[in-house]
ROSE-4610 file (N, C-alpha, C; in Angstrom, 1 decimal, always signed):
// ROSE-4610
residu = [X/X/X/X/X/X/X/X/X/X/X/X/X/X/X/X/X/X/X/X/X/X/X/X/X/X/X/X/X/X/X/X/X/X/X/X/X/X/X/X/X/X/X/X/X/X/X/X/X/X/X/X/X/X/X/X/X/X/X/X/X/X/X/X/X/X/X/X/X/X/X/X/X/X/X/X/X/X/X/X/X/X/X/X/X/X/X/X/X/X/X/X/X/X/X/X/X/X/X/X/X/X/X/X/X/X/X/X/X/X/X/X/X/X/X/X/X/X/X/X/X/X/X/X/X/X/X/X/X/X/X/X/X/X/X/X/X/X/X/X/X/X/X/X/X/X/X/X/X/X/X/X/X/X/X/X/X/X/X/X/X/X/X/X/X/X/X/X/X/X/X/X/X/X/X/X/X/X/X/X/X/X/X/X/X/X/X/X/X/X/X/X/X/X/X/X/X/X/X/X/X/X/X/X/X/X/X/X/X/X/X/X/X/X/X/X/X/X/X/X/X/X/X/X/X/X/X/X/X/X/X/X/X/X/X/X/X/X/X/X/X/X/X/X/X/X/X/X/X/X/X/X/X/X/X/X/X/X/X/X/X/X/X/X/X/X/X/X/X/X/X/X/X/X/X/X/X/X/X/X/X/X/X/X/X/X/X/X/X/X/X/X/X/X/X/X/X/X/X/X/X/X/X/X/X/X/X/X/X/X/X/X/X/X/X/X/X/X/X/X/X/X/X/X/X/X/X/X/X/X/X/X/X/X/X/X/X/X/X/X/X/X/X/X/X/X/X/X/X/X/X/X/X/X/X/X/X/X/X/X/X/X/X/X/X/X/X/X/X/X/X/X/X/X/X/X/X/X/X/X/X/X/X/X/X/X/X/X/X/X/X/X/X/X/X/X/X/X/X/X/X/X/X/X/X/X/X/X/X/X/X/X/X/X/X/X/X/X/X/X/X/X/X/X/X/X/X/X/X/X/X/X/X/X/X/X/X/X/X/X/X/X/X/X/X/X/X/X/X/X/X/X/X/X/X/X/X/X/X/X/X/X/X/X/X/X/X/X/X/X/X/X/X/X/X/X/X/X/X/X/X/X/X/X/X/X/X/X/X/X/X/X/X/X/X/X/X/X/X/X/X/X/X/X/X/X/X/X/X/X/X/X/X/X/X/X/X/X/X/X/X/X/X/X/X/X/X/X/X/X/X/X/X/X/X/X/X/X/X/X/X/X/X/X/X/X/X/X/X/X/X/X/X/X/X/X/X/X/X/X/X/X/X/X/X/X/X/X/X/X/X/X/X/X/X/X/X/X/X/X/X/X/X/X/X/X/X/X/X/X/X/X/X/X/X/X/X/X/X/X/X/X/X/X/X/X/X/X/X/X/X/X/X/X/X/X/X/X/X/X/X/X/X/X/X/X/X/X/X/X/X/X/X/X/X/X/X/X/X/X/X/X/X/X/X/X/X/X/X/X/X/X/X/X/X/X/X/X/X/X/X/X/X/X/X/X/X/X/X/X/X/X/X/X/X/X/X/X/X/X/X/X/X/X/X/X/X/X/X/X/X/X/X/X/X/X/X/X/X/X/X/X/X/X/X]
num = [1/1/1/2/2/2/3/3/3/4/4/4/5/5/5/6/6/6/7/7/7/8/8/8/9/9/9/10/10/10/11/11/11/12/12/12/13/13/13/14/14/14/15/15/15/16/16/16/17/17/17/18/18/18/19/19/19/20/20/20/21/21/21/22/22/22/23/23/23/24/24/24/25/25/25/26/26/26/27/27/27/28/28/28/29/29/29/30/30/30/31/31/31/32/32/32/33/33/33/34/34/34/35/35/35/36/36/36/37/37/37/38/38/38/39/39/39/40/40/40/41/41/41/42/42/42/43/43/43/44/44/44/45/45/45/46/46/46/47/47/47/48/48/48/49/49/49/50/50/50/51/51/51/52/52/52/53/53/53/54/54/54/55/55/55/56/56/56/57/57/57/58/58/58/59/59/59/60/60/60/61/61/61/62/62/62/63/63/63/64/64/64/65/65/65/66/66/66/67/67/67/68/68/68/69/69/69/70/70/70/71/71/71/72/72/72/73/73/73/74/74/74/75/75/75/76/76/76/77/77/77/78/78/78/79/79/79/80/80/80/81/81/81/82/82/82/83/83/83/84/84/84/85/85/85/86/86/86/87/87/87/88/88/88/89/89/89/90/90/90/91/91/91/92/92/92/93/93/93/94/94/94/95/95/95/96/96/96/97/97/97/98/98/98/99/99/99/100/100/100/101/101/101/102/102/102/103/103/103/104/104/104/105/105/105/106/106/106/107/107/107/108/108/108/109/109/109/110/110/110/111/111/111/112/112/112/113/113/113/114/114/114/115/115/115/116/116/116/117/117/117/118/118/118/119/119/119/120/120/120/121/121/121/122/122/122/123/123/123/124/124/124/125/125/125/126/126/126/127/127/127/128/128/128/129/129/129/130/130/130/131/131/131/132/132/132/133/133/133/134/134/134/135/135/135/136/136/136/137/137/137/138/138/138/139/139/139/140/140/140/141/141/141/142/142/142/143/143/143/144/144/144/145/145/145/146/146/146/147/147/147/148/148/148/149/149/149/150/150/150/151/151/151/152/152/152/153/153/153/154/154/154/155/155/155/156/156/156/157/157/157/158/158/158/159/159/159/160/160/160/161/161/161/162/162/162/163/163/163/164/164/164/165/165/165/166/166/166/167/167/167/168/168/168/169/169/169/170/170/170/171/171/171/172/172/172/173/173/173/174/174/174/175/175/175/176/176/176/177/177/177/178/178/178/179/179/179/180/180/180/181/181/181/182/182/182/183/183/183/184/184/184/185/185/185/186/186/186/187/187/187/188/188/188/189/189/189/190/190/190/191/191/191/192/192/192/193/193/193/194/194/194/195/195/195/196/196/196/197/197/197/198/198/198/199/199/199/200/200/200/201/201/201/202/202/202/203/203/203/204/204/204/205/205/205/206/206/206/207/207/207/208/208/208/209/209/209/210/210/210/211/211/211/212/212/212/213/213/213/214/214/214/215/215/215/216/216/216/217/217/217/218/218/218/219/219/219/220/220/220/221/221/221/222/222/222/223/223/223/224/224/224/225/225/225/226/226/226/227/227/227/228/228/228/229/229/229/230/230/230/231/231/231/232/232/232/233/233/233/234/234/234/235/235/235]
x = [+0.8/+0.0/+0.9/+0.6/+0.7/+0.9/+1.6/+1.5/+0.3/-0.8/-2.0/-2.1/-1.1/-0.9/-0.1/+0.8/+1.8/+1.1/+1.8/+0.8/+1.6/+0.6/+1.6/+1.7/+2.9/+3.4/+2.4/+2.1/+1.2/-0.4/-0.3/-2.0/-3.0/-4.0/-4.8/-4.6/-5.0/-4.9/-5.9/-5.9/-6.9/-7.7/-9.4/-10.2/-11.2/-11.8/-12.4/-13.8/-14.4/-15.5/-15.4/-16.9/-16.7/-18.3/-18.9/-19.8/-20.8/-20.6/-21.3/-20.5/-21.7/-20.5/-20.5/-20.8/-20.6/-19.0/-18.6/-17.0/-15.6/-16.2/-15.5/-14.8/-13.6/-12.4/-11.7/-11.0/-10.9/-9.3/-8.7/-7.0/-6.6/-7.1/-6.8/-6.7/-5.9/-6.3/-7.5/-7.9/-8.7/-8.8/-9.2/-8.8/-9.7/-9.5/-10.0/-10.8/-12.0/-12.3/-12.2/-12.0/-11.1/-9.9/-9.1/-7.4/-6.7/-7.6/-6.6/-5.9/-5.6/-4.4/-5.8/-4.4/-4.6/-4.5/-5.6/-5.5/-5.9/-5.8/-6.5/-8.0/-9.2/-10.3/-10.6/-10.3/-10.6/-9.9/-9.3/-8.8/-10.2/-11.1/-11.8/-13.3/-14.4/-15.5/-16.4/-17.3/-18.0/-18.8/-19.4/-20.8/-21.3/-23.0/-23.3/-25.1/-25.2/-26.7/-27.8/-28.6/-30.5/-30.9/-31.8/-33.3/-33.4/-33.4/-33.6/-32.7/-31.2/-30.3/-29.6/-29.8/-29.2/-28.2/-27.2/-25.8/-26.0/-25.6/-25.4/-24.3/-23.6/-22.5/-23.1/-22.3/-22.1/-21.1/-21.3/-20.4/-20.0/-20.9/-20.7/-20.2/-20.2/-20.2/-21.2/-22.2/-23.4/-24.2/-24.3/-25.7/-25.7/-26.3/-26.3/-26.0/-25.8/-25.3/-23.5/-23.9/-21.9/-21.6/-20.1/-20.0/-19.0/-18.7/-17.6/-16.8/-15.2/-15.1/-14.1/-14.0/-13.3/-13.0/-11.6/-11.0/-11.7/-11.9/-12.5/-12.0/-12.2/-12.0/-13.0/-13.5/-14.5/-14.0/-13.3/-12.9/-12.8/-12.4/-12.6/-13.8/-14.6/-16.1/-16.5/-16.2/-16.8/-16.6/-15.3/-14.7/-15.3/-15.9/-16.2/-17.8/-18.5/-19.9/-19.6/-18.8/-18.5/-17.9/-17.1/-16.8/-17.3/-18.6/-19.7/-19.2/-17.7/-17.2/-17.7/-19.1/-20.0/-20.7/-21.0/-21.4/-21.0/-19.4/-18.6/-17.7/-17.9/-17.5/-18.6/-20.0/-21.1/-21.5/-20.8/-21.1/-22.6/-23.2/-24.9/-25.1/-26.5/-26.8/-27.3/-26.7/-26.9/-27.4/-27.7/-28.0/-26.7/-26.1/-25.1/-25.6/-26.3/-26.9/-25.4/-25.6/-24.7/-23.8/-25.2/-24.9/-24.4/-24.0/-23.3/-22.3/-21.2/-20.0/-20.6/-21.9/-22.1/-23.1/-23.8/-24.4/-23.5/-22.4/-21.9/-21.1/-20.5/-20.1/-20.5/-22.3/-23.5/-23.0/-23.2/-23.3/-22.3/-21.1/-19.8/-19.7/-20.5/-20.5/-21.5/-22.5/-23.4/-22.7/-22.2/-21.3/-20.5/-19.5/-18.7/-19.6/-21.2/-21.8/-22.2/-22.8/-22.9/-22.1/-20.9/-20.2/-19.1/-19.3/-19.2/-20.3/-22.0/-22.3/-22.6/-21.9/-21.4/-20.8/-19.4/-18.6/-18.8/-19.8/-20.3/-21.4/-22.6/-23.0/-21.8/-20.4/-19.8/-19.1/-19.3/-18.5/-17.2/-17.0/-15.5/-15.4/-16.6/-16.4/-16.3/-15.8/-15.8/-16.3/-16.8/-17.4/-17.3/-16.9/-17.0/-15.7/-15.7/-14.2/-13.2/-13.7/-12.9/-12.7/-13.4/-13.6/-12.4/-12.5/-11.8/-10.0/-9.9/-8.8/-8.1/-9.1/-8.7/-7.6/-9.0/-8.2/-7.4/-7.0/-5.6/-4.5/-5.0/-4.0/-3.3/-4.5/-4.1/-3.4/-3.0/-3.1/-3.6/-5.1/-5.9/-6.8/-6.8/-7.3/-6.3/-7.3/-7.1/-7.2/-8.2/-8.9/-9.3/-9.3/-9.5/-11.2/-12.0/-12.7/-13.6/-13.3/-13.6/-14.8/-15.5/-16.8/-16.2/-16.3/-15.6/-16.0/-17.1/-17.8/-17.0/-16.7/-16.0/-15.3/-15.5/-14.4/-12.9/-12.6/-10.5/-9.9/-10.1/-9.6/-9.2/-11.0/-10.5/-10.1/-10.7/-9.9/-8.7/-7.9/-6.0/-5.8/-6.6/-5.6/-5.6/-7.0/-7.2/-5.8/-5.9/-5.3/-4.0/-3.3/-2.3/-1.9/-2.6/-2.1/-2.2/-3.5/-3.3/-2.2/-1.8/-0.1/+0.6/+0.9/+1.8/+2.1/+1.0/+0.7/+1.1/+0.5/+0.7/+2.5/+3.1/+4.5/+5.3/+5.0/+5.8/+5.6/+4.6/+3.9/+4.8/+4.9/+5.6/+4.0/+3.1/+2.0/+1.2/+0.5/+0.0/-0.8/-1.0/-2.0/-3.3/-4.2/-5.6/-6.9/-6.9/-7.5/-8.9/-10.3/-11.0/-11.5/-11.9/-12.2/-13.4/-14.2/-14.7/-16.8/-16.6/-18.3/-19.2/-20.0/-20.4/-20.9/-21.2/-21.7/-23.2/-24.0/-25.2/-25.1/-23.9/-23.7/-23.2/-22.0/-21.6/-23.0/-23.9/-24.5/-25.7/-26.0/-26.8/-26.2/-25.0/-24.1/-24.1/-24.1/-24.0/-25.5/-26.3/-27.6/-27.7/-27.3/-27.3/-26.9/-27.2/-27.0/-26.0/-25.2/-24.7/-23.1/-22.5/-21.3/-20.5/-19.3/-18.4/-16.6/-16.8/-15.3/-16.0/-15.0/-14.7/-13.5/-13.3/-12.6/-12.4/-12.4/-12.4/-11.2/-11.4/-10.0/-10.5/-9.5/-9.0/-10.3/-10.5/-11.7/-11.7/-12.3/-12.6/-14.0/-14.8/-15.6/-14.7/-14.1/-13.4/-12.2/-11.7/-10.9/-11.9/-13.3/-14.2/-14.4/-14.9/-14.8/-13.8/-12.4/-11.4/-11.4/-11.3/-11.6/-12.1/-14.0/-14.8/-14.4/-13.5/-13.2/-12.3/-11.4/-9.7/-10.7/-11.5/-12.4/-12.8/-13.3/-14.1/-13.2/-12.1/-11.0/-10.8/-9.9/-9.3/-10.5/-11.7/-12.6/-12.5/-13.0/-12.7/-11.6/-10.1/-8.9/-8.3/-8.3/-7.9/-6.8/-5.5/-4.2/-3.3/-4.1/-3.5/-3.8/-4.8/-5.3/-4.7/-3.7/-3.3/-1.8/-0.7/+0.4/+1.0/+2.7/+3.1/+2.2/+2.4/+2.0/+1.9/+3.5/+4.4/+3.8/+2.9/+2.4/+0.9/+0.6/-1.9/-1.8/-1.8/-2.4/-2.2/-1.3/-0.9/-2.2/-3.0/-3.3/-4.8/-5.7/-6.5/-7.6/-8.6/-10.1/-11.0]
y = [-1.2/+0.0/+1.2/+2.5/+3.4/+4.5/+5.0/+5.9/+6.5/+6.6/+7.6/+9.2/+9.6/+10.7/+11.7/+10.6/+11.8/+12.6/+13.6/+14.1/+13.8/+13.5/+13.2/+14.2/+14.7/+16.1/+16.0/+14.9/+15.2/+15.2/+15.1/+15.4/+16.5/+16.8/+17.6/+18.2/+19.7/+20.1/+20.1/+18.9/+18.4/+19.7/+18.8/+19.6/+19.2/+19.7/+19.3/+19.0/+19.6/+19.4/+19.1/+18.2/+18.0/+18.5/+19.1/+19.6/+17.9/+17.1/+16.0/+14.4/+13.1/+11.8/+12.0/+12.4/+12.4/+12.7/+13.5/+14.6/+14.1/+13.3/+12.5/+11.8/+12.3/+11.3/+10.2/+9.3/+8.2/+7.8/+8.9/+8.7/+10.0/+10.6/+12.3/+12.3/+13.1/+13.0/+14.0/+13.8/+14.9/+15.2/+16.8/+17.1/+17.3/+16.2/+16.4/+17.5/+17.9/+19.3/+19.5/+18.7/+18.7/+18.8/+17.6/+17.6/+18.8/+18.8/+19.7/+18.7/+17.2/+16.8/+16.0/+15.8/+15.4/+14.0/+12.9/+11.7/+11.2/+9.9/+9.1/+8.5/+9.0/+9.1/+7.9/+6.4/+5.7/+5.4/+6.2/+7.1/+8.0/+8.0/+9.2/+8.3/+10.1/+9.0/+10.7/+10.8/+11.7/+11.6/+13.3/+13.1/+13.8/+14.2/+15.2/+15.6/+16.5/+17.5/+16.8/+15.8/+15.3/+17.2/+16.6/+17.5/+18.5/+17.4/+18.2/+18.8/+19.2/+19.5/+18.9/+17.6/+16.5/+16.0/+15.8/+15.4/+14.1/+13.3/+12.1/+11.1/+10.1/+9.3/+8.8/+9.4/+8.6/+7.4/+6.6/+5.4/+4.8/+4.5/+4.4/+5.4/+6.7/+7.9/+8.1/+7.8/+8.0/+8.8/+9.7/+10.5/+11.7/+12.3/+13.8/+14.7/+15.9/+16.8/+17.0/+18.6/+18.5/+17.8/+17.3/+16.0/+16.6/+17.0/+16.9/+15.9/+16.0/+14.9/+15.0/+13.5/+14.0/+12.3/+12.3/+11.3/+10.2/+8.7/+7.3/+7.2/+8.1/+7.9/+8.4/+7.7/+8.2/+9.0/+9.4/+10.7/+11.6/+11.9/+12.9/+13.4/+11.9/+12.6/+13.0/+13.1/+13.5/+14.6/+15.0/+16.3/+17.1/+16.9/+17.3/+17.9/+17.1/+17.3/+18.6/+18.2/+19.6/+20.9/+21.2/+22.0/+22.7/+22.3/+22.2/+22.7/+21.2/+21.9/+21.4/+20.8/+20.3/+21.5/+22.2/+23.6/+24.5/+24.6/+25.8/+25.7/+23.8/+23.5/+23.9/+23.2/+23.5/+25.1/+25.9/+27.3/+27.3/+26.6/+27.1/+26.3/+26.8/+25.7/+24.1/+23.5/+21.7/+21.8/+20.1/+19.8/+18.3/+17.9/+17.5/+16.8/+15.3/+14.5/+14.4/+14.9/+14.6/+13.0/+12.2/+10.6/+10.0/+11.0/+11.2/+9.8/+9.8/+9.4/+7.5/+7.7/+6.4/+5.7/+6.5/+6.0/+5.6/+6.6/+5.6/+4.3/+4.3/+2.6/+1.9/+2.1/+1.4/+1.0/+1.8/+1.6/+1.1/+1.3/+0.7/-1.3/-1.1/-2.7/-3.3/-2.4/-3.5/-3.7/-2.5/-3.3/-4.2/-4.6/-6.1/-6.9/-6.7/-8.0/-8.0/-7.5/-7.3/-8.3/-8.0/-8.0/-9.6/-10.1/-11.4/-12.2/-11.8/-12.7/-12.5/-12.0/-11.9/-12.7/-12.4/-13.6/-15.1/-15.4/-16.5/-17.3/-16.5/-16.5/-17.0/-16.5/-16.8/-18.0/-18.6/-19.9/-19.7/-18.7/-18.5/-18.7/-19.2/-18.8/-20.7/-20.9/-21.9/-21.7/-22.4/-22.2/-23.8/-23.2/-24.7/-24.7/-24.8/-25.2/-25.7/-27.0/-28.1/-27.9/-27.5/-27.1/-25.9/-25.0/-23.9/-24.2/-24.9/-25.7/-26.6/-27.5/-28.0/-26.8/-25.9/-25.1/-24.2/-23.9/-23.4/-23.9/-25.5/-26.5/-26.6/-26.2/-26.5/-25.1/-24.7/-23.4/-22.2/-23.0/-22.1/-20.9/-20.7/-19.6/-18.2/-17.1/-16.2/-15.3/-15.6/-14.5/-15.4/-15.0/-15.7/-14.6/-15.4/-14.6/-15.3/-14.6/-15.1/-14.6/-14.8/-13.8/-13.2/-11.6/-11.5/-11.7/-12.5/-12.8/-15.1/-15.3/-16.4/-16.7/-18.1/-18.6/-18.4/-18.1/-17.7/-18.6/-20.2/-21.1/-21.5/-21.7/-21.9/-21.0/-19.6/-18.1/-18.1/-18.5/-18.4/-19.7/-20.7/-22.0/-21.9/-21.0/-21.1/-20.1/-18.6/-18.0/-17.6/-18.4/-19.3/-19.9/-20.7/-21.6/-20.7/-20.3/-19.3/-18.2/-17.6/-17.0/-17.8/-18.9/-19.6/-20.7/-20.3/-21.0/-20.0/-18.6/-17.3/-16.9/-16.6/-16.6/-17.9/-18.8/-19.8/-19.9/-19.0/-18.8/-17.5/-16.5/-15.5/-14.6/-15.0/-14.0/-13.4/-12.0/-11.3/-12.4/-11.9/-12.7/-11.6/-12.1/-11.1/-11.7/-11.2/-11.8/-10.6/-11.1/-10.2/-10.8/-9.7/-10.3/-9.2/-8.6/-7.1/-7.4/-8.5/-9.1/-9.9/-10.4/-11.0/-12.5/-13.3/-14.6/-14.2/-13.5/-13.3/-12.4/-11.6/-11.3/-11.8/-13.0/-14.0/-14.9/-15.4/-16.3/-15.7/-13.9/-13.4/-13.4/-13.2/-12.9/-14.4/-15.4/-17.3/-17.7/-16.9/-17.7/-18.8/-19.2/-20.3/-19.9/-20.3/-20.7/-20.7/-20.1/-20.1/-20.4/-19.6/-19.3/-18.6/-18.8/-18.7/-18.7/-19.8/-19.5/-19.7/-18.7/-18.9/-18.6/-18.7/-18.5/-18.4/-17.4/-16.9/-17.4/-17.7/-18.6/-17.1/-16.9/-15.7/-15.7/-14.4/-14.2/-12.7/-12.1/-10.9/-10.5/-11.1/-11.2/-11.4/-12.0/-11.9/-10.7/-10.5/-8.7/-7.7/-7.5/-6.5/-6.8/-8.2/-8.1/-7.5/-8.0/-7.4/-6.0/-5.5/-3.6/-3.7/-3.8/-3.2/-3.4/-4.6/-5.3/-4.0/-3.6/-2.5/-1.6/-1.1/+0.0/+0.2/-0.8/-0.8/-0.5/-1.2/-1.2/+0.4/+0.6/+2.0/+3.1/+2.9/+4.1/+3.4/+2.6/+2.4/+2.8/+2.4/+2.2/+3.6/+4.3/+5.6/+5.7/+5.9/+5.6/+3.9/+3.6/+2.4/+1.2/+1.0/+0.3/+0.3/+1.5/+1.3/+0.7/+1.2/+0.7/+0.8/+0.8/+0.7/+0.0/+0.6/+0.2/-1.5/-1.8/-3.3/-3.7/-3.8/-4.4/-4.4/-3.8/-3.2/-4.4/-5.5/-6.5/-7.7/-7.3/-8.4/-7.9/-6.9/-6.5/-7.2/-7.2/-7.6/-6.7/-6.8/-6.1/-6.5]
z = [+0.0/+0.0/+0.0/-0.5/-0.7/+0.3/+1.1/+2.5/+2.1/+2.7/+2.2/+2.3/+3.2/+3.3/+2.7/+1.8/+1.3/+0.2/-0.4/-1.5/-3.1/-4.5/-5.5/-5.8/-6.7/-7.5/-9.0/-9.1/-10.4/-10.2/-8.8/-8.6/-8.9/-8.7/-9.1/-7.5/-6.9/-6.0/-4.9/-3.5/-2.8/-2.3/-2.4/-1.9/-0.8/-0.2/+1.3/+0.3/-0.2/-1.0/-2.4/-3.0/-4.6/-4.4/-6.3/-7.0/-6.9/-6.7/-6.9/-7.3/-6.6/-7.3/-8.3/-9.5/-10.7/-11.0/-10.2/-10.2/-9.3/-8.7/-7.7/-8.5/-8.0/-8.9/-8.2/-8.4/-7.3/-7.4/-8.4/-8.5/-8.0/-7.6/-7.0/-5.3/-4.3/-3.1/-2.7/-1.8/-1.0/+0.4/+0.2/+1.8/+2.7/+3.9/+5.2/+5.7/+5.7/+6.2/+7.8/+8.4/+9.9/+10.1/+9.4/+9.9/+8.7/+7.8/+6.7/+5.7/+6.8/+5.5/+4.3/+3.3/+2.0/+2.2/+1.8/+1.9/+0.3/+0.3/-0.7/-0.6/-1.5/-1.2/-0.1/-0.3/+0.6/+1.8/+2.3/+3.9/+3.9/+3.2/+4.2/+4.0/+4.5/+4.2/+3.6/+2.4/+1.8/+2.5/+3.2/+3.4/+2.9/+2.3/+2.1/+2.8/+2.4/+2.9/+2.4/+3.5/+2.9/+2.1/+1.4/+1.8/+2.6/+3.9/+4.9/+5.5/+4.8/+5.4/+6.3/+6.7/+8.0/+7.1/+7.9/+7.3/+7.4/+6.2/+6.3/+5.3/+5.6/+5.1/+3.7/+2.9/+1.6/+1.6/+1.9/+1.9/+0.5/-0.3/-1.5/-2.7/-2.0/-2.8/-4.1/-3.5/-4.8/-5.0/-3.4/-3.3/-3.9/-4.5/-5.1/-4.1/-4.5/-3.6/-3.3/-2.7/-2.5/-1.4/-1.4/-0.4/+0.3/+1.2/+2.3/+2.8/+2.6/+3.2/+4.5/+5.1/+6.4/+6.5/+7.0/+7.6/+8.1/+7.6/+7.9/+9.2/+10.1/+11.8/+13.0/+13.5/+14.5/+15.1/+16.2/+16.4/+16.1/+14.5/+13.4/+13.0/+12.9/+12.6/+14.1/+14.7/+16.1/+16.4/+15.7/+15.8/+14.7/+13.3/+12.6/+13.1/+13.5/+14.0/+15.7/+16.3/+17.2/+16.6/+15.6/+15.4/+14.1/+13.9/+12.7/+11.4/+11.2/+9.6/+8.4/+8.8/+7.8/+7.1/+8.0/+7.9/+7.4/+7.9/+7.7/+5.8/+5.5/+4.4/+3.2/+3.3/+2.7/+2.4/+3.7/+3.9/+3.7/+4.7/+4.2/+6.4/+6.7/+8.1/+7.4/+8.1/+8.1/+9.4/+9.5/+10.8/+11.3/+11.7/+12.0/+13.4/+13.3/+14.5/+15.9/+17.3/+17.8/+18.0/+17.8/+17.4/+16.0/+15.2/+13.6/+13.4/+14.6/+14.4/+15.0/+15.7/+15.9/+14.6/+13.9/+13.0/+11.8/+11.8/+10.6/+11.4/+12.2/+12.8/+12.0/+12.4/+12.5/+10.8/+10.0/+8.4/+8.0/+8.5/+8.2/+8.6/+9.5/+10.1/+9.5/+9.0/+8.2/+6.7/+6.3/+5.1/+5.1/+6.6/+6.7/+6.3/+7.0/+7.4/+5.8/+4.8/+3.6/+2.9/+3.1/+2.0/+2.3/+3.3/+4.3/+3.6/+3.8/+2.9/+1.5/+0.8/-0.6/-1.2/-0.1/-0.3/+0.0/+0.8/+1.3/-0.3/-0.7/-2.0/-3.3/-3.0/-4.2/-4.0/-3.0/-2.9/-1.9/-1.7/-0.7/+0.7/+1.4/+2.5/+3.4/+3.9/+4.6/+6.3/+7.1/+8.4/+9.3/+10.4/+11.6/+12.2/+12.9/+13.7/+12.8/+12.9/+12.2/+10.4/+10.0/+8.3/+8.2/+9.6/+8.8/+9.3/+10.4/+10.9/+10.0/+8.9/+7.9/+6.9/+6.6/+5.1/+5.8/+7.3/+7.5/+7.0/+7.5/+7.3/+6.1/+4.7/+3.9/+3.1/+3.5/+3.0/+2.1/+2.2/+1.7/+1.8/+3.2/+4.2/+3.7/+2.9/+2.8/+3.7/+4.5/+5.9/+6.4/+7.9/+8.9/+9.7/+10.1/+10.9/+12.1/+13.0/+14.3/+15.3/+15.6/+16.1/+17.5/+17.4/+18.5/+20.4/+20.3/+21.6/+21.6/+20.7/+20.4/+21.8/+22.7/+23.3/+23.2/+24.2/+23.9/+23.8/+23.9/+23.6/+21.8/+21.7/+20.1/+18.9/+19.7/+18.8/+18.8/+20.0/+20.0/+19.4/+19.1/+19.1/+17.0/+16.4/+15.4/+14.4/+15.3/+15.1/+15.4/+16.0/+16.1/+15.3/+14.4/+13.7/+12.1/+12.0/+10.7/+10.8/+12.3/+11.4/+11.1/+11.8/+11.4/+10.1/+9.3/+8.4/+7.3/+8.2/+6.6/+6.8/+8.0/+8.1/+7.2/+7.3/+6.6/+4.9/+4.5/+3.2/+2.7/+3.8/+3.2/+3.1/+3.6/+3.4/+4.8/+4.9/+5.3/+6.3/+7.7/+8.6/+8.4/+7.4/+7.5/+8.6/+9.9/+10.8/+11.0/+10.8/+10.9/+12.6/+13.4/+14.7/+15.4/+14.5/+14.6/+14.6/+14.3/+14.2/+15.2/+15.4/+16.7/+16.3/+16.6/+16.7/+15.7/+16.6/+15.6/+14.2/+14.0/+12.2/+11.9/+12.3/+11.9/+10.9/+12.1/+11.5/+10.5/+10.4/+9.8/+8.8/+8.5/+6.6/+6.3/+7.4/+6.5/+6.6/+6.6/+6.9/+7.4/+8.7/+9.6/+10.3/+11.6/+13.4/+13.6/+14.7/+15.6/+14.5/+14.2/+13.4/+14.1/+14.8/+15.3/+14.7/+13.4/+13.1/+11.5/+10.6/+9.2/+8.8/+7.3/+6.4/+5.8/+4.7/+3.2/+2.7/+1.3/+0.1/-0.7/-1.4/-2.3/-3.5/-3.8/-5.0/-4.3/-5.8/-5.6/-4.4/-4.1/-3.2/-1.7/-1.4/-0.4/+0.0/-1.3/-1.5/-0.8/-1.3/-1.1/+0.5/+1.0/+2.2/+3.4/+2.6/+3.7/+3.9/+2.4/+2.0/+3.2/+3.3/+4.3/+6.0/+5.8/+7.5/+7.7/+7.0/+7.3/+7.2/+6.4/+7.0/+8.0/+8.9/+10.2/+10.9/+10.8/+11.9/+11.9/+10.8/+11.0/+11.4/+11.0/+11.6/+13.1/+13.7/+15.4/+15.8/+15.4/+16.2/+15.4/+14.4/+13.8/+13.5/+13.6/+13.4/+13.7/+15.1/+15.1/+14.8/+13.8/+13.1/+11.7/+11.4/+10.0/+9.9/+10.9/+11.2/+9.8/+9.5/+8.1/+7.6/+6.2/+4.9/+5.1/+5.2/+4.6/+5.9/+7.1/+7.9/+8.3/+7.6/+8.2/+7.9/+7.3/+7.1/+8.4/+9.2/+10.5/+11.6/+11.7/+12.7/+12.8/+13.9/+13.8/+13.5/+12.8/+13.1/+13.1]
């Protein structure tokens, strides 16, 4: 990955606001309307103005209207909604919910669970103790995911064995650990799901995207860690 922060010399010059998704470019940086700095669009998160002037998360970046954007970090949005730079960006009154920075969580975690069973639909996803214990074994386990209310027994003995499976591979430990037993079993359509494991496909890519999303908006800086390491950490 790419340091997300630095700026390119052949970039277009970052802005806190765009005219609409239509204009939204996705090889350009843009800038933070809170920190100031210049990130790469997906470091941040667009929001723009309902109707009713209520601010709300474009996560997909689709919704009409000018979008503001601001750093994929809860604290940031938290800071953005107190020091009303939704407002001060848009230059018009918004309404900016004090509970802002909890509603998107909320949207961000239904997209893991989304996009978890996406990849479950395309065939990638394996489930069970023993099933996913197998495809560690075999070195097939792309992502590891664990429900985070999961016994600490078979969570360390699993994931234990999956670094040491991806160390000896020469590959990344991608450990999702950020979902609960009941979204677990709501993205596999079945009961009581506690351990899985995604094998590599584009469906499983989009899941991780959304998992390092979740993380880094909860954990904010220390969820990203070098470049040449985000992928060891857990979320």
């Amino acid at each position: 990955m790419a340091a997300p922060s630095r700026r390119r010399e052949d970039a277009e010059p970052a802005v806190a606001i765009d005219s609409g998704p239509k204009r939204v470019r996705h090889d350009g940086l843009r800038l933070c309307a809170v920190t100031r700095q210049a990130l790469d669009p997906d470091r941040l998160i667009r929001f723009v103005a309902g109707p009713d002037g209520a601010i709300v998360a474009d996560l997909g970046r689709k919704l009409p209207g000018r979008g503001v954007w601001v750093t994929g970090e809860k604290t940031v949005v938290q800071r953005a909604v107190l020091t009303h730079a939704f407002a001060k960006s848009l230059k018009r009154p918004v309404k900016a919910e004090s509970g802002l920075a909890d509603q998107v969580d909320l949207l961000i975690e239904r997209r893991v669970v989304e996009a978890l069973a996406m990849a479950n639909k395309a065939g990638l996803v394996t489930t069970g103790f023993e099933q996913v214990d197998e495809l560690i074994a075999s070195g097939g386990a792309a992502i590891l995911v664990q429900a985070s209310d999961a016994a600490l027994g078979g969570r360390d003995k699993l994931a234990r064995k999956f670094a040491a499976v991806a160390r000896a591979s020469g590959r990344a430990t991608a450990l999702v650990t950020s979902l609960s037993t009941e979204q677990l079993s709501l993205a596999m359509g079945r009961s009581n799901v506690v351990h899985a494991a995604l094998i590599q496909g584009g469906a499983a890519e989009r899941f991780w995207n959304e998992a390092e999303r979740l993380s880094r908006y909860r954990l904010g800086s220390a969820a990203s860690g070098e470049p040449e390491n985000a992928q060891d950490l857990e979320v």
